[in-house]
N, C-alpha and C positions, 0 to 999 in steps of 0.2 A: 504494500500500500504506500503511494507516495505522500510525503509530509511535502506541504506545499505554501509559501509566502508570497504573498500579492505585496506588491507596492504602487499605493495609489489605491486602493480597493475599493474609495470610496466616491472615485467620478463615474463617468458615464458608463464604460465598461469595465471598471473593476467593482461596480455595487451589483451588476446585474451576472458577469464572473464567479464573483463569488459564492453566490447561490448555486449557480449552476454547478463549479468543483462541487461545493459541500456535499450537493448531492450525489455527486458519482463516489466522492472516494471517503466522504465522512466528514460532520463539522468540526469535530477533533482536530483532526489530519489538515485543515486549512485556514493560517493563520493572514486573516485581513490587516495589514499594514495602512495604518491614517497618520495623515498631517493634520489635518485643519478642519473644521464645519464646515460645510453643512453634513449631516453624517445620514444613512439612510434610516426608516425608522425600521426599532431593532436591532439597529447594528449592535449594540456592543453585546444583547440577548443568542445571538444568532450562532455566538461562536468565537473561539481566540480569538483578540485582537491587541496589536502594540501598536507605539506611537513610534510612527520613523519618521524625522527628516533625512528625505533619500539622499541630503545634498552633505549628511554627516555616514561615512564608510561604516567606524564603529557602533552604530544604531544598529544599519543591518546584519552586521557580522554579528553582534552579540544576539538579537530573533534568530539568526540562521543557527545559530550553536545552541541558544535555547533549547529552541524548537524541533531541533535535528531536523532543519529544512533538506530537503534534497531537489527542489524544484522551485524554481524562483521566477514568476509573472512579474517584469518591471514595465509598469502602465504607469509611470512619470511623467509627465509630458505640457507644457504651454504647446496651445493647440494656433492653429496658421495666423488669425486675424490676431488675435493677442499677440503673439511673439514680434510680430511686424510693429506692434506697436510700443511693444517691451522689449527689445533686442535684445538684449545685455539679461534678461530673466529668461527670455526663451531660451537663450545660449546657455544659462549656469545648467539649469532644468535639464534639460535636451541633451546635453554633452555629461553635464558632472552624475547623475546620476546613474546614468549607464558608466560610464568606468567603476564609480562605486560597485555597484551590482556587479560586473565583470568580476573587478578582482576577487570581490569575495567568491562568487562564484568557482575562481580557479584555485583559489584557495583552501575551499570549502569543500570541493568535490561539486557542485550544481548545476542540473541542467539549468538553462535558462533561454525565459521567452522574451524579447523587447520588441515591439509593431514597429514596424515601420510605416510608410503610409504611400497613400497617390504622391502625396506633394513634393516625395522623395525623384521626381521627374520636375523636366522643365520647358520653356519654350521650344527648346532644339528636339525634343524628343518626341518620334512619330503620335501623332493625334491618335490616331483609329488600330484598334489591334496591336496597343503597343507592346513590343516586345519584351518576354522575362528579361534579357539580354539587349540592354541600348543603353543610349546616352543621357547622363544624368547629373544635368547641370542645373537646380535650381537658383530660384533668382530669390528665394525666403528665409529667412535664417531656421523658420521649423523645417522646411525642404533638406537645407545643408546638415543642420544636424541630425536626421532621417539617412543622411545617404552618410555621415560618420558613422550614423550606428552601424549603418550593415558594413560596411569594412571594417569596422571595429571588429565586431563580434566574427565576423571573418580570420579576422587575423587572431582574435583567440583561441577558435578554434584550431587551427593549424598551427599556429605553435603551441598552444598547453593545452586541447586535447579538448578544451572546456565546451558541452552540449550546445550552441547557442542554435535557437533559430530563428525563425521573424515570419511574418506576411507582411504585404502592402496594402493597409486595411484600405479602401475606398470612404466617403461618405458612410456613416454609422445610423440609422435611423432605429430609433426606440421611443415606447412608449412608457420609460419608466423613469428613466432622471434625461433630464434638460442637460446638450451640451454645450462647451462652455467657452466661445469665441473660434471658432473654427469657422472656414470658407462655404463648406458643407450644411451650417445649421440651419440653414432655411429652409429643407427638406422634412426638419422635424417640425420648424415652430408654427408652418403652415398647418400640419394637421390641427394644432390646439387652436389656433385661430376658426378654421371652421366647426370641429365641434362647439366653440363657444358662440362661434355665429357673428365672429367677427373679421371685417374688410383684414387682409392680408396685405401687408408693402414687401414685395420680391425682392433682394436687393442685388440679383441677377436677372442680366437683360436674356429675353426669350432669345433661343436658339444656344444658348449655354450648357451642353453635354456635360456633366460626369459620372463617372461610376460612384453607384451607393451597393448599399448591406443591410438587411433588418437586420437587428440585433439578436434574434437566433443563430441566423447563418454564420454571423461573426463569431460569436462564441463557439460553436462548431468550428469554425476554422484553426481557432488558437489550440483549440481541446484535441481537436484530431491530428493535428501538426507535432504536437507534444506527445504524442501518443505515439504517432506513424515509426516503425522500422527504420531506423539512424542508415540501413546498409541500403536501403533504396534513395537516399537523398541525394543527388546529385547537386541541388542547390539549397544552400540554407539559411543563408541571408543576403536577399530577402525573397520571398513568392507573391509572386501580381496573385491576386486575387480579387473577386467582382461577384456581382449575380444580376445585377443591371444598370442600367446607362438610360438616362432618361435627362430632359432641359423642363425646365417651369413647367411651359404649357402644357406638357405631358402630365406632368405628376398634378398640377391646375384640372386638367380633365379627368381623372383617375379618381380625385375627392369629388367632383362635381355629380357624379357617379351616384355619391350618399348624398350633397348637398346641392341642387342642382341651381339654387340663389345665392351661393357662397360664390363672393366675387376677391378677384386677386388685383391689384395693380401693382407699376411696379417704380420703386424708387431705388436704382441702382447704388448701390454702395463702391467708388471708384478702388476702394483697398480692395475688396471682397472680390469684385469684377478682376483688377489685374493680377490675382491670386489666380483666380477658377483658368481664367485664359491662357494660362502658363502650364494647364494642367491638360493631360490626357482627356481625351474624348471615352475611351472605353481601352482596358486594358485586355492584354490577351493571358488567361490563366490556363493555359493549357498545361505547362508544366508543374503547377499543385493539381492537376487534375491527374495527370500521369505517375506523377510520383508518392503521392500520399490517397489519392482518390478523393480529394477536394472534388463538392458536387453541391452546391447550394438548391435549399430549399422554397425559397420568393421569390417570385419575381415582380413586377413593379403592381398586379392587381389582388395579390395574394398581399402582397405588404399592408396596400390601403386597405383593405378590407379589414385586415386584423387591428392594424392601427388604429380603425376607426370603431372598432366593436370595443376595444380597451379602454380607449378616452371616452369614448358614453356612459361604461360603466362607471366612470372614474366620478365623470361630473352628474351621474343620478347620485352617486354616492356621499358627493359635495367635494370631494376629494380634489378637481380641478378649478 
């Protein structure tokens, strides 16, 4: 049974993470790592938890020796539109806590999972079908430190042996915690806008492609990546992965569907826009497909459907 340490446990995908381990391998066995509030409710009822600052080494080396971790989720991370506007935190965040994590990790003996993401591409890099294997020159500083982590964790690997792997998460959409300054969130905050029955401002101009993830299929990805045969990897940081490629008017018609008077207009956000623009149209994940048997779940009409049965019950409940 693996003894397992999130870092960050408690944003967008390390609240909804961590449910999902406990379940598989016991709430024992999975120790949620927090910085700071807001915390999910429950959280501290749900199962171990310590307080890391990921940006202090000996925080997490003394939980991993605690805890006899052997698998370490580092979900640290200032997300695209913040870091752009916090350079200097996105950079500590992004870079310092992944070495943290590394070293212990080779020190410790630990596998270890760090995301990478879309944004780890850039303007040079093909739009449509982009390849596992191209050029990767972002123009972001969460971009740049996205494409350190995977040579990082690359070069840990191959010289000290150390587990590391990654995906390139897409857009993340959930209906359970609100994400938190990324290029991406407009795909979530639209749905709560029309369940609440209010006008939407887009702050992406129509015909804006990228790849998203409902929040199951992500959690499958990290879970089964962690899991998959180390002797079938041929790449392991980082794996394109996707489940669909959709712009406004698309995912705009898809809620109209449930709300056919919920109206969207749009007020482009010029940071947000030359982020999304710099980013892939749709990536090609054929090689997590190949290699681990990456096979998502949603796609763009299975996502709103579910998204929108979630947030109704939320708001009969008073909850939204």
């Amino acid at each position: 049974m693996k003894r397992i340490l999130i870092i960050g446990s408690t944003g967008q995908i390390g609240s909804e993470l961590s449910v999902r381990l406990r379940s598989i391998y016991g709430a024992d066995n999975v120790i949620c790592g927090y910085y700071a509030p807001p915390f999910p409710e429950g959280f501290f009822e749900a199962g171990p938890s310590v307080e890391i600052d990921a940006l202090h080494i000996e925080q997490i080396a003394d939980a991993v020796r605690k805890y006899k971790i052997d698998t370490i989720y580092n979900l640290a991370a200032i997300l695209s539109a913040t870091a752009e506007k916090n350079p200097q935190l996105g950079w500590n965040v992004g870079v310092g806590s992944l070495l943290n994590c590394l070293d212990v990790a080779r020190d410790c003996n630990c596998a270890i999972f760090t995301p990478s993401s879309i944004g780890a591409f850039g303007p040079n890099t093909p739009k449509d079908h982009t390849p596992q294997d191209t050029i990767q020159r972002p123009n972001t500083v969460y971009g740049i430190t996205k494409v350190l982590g995977e040579l990082v964790s690359d070069y840990y690997f191959e010289h000290w042996q150390v587990d590391t792997r990654s995906v390139r998460f897409p857009g993340i959409i959930s209906n359970v915690t609100l994400p938190g300054g990324g290029t991406t969130d407009y795909a979530v905050e639209i749905f709560y806008k029309a369940v609440k029955g209010e006008i939407f401002e887009c702050p992406l101009k129509a015909g804006t492609f990228m790849d998203m993830m409902y929040m199951p299929d992500a959690l499958d990805a990290a879970i089964q990546l962690m899991e998959a045969d180390p002797s079938q990897l041929i790449h392991r940081n980082s794996f394109n992965v996707t489940a669909m490629s959709f712009d406004p008017e698309m995912l705009y018609a898809s809620i109209r569907r449930h709300y056919p008077d919920f109206q969207m207009v749009y007020a482009v956000d010029p940071l947000k826009q030359s982020i999304a623009d710099s980013w892939p149209n749709q990536l090609d994940d054929s090689c997590a497909r190949k290699e681990w048997g990456w096979n998502p779940h949603f796609n763009l009409e299975r996502m709103t459907d579910d998204m929108i049965r979630k947030l109704r019950t939320k708001r009969e409940n008073g909850s939204l």
